[in-house]
C-alpha positions in Angstrom: 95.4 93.8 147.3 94.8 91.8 144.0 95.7 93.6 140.8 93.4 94.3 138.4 93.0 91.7 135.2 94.2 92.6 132.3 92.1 93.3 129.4 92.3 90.5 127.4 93.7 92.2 124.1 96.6 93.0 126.3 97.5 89.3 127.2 97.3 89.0 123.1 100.1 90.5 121.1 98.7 92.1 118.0 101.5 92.8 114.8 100.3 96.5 114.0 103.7 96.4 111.6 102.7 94.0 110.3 100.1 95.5 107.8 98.5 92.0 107.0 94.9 91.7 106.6 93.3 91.0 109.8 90.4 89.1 108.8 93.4 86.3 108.7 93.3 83.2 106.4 90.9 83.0 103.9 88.5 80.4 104.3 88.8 79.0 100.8 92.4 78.8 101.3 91.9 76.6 104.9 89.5 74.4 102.5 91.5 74.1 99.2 94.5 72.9 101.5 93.0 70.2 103.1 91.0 68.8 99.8 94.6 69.2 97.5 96.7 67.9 100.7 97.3 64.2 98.6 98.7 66.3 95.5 102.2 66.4 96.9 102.8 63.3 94.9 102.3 65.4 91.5 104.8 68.2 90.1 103.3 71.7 90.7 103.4 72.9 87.2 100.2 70.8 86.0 98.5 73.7 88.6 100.1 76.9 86.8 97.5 77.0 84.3 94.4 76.8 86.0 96.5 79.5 88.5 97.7 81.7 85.5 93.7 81.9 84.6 92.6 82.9 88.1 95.3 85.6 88.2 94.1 86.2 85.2 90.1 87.1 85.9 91.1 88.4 89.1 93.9 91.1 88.0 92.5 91.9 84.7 95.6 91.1 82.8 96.5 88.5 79.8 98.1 85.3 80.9 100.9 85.6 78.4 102.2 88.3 80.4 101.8 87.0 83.9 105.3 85.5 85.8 104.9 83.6 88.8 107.4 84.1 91.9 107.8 83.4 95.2 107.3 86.5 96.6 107.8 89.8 95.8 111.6 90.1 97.1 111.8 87.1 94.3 110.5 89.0 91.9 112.0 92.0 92.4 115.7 90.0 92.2 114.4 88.6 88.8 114.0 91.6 87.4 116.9 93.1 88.5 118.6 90.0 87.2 117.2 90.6 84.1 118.3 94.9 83.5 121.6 94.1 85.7 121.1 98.2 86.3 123.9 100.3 86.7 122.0 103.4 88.4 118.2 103.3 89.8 116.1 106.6 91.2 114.3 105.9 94.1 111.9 107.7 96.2 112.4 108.9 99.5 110.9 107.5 102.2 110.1 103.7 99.9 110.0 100.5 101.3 113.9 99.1 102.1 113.7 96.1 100.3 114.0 97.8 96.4 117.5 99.3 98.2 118.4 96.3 99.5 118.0 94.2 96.3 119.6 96.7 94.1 123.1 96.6 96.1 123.0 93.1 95.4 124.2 94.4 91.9 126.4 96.8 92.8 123.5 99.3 91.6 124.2 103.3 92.0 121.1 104.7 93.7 120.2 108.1 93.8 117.3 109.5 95.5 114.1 111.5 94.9 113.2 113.3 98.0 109.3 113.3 98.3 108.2 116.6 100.5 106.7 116.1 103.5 104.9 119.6 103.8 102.7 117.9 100.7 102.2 115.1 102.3 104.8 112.8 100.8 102.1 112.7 97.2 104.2 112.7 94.4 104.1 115.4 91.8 105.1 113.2 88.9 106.2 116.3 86.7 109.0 117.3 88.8 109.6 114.0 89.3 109.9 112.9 85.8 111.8 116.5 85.4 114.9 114.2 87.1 115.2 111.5 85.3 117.7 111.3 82.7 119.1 108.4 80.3 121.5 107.5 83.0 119.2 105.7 84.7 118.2 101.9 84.2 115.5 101.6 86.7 112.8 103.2 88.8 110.9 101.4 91.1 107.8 102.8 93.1 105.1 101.2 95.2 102.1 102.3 94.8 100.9 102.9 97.6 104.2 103.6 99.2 105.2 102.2 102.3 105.6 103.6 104.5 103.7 107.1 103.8 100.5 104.9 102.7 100.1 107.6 99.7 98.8 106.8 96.5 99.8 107.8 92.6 96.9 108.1 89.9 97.1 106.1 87.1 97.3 109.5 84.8 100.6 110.3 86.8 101.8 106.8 86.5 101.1 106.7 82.8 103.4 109.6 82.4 106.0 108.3 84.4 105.9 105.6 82.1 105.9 107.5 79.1 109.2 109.3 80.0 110.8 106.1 81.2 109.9 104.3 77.9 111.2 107.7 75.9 115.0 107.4 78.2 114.6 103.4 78.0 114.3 103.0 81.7 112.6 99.8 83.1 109.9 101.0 85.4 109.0 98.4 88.4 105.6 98.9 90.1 105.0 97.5 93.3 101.3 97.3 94.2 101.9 95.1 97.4 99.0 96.7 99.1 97.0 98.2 96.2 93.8 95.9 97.1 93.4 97.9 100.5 92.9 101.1 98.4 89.8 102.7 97.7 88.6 101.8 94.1 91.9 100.1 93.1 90.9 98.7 89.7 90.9 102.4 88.7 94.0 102.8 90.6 96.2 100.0 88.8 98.8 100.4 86.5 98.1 96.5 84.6 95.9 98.5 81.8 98.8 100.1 81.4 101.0 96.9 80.5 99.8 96.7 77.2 100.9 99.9 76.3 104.1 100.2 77.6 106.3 96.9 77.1 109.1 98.7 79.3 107.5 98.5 82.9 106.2 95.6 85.3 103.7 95.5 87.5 104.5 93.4 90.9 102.0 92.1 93.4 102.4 89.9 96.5 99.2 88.2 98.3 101.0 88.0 101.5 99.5 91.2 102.5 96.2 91.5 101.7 95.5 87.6 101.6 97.3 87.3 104.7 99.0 84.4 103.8 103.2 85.5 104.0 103.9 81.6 104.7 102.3 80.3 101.3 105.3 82.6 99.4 103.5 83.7 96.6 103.7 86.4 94.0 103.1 87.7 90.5 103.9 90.5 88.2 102.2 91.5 84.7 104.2 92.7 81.9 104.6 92.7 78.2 108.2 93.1 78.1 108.9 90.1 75.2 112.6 90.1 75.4 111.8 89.8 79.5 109.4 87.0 79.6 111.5 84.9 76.7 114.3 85.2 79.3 112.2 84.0 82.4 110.9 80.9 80.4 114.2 79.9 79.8 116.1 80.9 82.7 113.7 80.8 85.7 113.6 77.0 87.9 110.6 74.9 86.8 108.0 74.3 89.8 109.0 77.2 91.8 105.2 77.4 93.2 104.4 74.7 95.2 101.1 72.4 94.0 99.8 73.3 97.5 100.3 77.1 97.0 99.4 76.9 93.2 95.6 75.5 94.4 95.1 77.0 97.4 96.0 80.9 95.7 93.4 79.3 92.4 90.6 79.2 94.7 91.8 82.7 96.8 91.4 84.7 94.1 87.9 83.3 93.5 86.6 83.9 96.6 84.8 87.3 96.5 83.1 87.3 100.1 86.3 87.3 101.3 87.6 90.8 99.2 84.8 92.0 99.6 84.5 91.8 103.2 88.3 92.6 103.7 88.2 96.0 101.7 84.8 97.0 103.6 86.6 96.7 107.0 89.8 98.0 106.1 87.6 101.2 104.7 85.7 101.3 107.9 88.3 101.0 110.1 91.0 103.4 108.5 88.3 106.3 108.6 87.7 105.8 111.9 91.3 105.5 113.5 92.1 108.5 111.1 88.9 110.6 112.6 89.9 109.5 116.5 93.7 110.9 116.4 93.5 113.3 113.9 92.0 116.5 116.6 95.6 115.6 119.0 97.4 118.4 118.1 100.7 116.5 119.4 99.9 114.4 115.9 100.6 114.6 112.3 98.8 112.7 110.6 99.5 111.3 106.8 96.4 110.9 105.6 96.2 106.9 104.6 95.5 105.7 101.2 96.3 101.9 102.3 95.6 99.6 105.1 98.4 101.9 107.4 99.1 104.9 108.8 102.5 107.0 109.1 102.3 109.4 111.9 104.8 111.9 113.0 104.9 113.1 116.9 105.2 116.6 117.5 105.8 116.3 121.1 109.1 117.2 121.8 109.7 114.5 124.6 108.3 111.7 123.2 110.2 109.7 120.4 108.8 106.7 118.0 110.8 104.7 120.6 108.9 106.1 123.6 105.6 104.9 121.5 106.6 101.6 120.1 108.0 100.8 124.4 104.7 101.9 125.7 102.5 100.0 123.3 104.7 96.6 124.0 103.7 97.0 127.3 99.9 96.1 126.1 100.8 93.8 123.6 100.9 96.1 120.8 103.8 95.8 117.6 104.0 98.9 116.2 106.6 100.0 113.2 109.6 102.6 114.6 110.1 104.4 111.3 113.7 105.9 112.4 115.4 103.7 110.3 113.6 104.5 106.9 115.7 106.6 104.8 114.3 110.3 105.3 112.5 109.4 108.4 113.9 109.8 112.1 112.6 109.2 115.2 109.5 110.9 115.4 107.7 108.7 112.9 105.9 105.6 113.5 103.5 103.2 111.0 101.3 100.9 111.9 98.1 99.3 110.3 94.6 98.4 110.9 93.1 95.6 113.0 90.0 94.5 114.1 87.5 97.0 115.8 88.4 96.5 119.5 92.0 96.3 119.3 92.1 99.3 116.9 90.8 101.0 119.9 93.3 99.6 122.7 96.1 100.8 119.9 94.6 104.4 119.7 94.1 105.2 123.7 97.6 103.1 123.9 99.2 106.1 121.5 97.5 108.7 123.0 98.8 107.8 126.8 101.6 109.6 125.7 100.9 112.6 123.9 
């Protein structure tokens, strides 16, 4: 007896752990790389200005206080370069890489445990309640990964405020702040001009979905920071290729546009179709992914992440974040019809 076919988004493997935009390349990117292909012959830093402007407009920030970089893990080791910190507060679950680049330095990390029983939201007054003149750094993403929570810019501001009153260097990385719902009020760049002892750090792998182009930027007004950089940092870091093609991205508001409207569409609707499985808990996302706990005893985020690679699906096994274990999985949001392979494909189980 002939099997049945498969359904075709099971002969495709789809990168839910990924969290990358799934509307894929931007169009104007495809375009600006084939019409700026012959400026290889020309150094890349006759593009930074016309890129510094379209960060610019597009972040709402002051190009004195923009720094280019190659990615955020680049930027992230610049700054650190730049405090050499001898203790940092983290929160608990973050994203591994601010961990990872701080025991480069021989950094002492202690950690802020965010409770899951609130959801893993921040309260920024008992969280500013443990920081002391000991530290050097703080870095938070907002929105974390991988709880896909959020922090007001109120709260941030008076994280700031108590950093700048201890002299700690706060880091802000708003990797996947574009996938947010009204994000511009969301931001902490307004707050850059007020507070000369944080930096604001964004990537376009993510929302852009262009990792490969290695591209990233962070605002601050930090003088004694950005003197450094000019004179320390390699010239032509960017490529030209990268430098045009990420001008025109950041012009190109169909795309945005379009991205945030799925991404909004498709979040409330995966959220709404798992959220009555009462073997579930769900974290209610802020970003363009989900963190989910299982509650069904015998069924681990292994058991999940096995199952959905049987149909092609990449999800995130969260057991190796520090305060996860695993019962947690992450994964983000795709296109319409494979949202709803990964959904019944979770569900199989629980």
């Amino acid at each position: 007896m002939a099997k049945a076919p498969l359904r075709i988004e099971q002969l495709d493997t789809v990168l839910y752990n990924s969290n990358l935009n799934p509307m894929g390349i931007p169009e104007s990117v495809t375009k600006s790389l084939k019409e700026n292909l012959g400026s290889i012959i020309r150094y890349p830093s006759d593009y930074y200005d016309d890129l510094k402007k379209a960060v610019s407009t597009y972040a709402g920030c002051e190009t004195d206080h923009i720094v280019l970089g190659n990615g955020l893990s680049d930027m992230l080791r610049q700054y650190s370069s730049l405090i050499i910190p001898r203790k940092a507060l983290l929160l608990v679950p973050s994203a591994m890489e601010y961990e990872n680049v701080l025991s480069i330095y021989g950094c002492e990390i202690d950690y802020y445990n965010l409770d899951e029983e609130k959801d893993y939201i921040l309260d920024a007054k008992d969280f500013v309640s443990k920081l002391d003149s000991s530290y050097d750094v703080v870095i938070i993403g907002n929105p974390n990964n991988p709880t896909s929570q959020v922090i007001s810019r109120m709260d941030m501001e008076l994280i700031a405020e108590v950093c700048n009153e201890l002299e700690i260097f706060l880091i802000i990385d708003e990797m996947y702040i574009e996938f947010t719902e009204d994000y511009k009020e969301l931001t902490s760049i307004p707050l850059v001009k007020d507070y000369d002892n944080i930096a604001v750090l964004r990537s376009v792998s993510k929302f852009f979905a262009i990792p490969g182009l290695r591209f990233a930027y962070s605002v601050t007004s930090n003088t004694s920071h950005l003197e450094m950089i000019s004179v320390t940092a390699a010239p032509n870091t960017i490529s030209t290729l990268t430098a045009a093609a990420c001008t025109a991205m950041f012009k190109d508001k169909k795309y945005i546009e379009e991205s945030r409207s799925q991404i909004h569409t498709e979040r409330n609707l995966i959220y709404s179709a798992m959220a009555t499985n009462k073997n579930v808990k769900l974290f209610k996302p802020c970003a363009n992914y989900m963190l989910v706990k299982l509650l069904k005893d015998d069924v681990s985020a292994q058991d999940i992440e096995e199952h959905c690679r049987t149909k092609g699906i990449i999800i995130r096994n969260c057991s190796n974040f520090r305060g996860l274990d695993n019962k947690y999985i992450r994964f983000c949001f795709m296109k319409p019809k494979q949202n709803d392979l990964l959904v019944n494909t979770i569900l199989e189980l629980l």
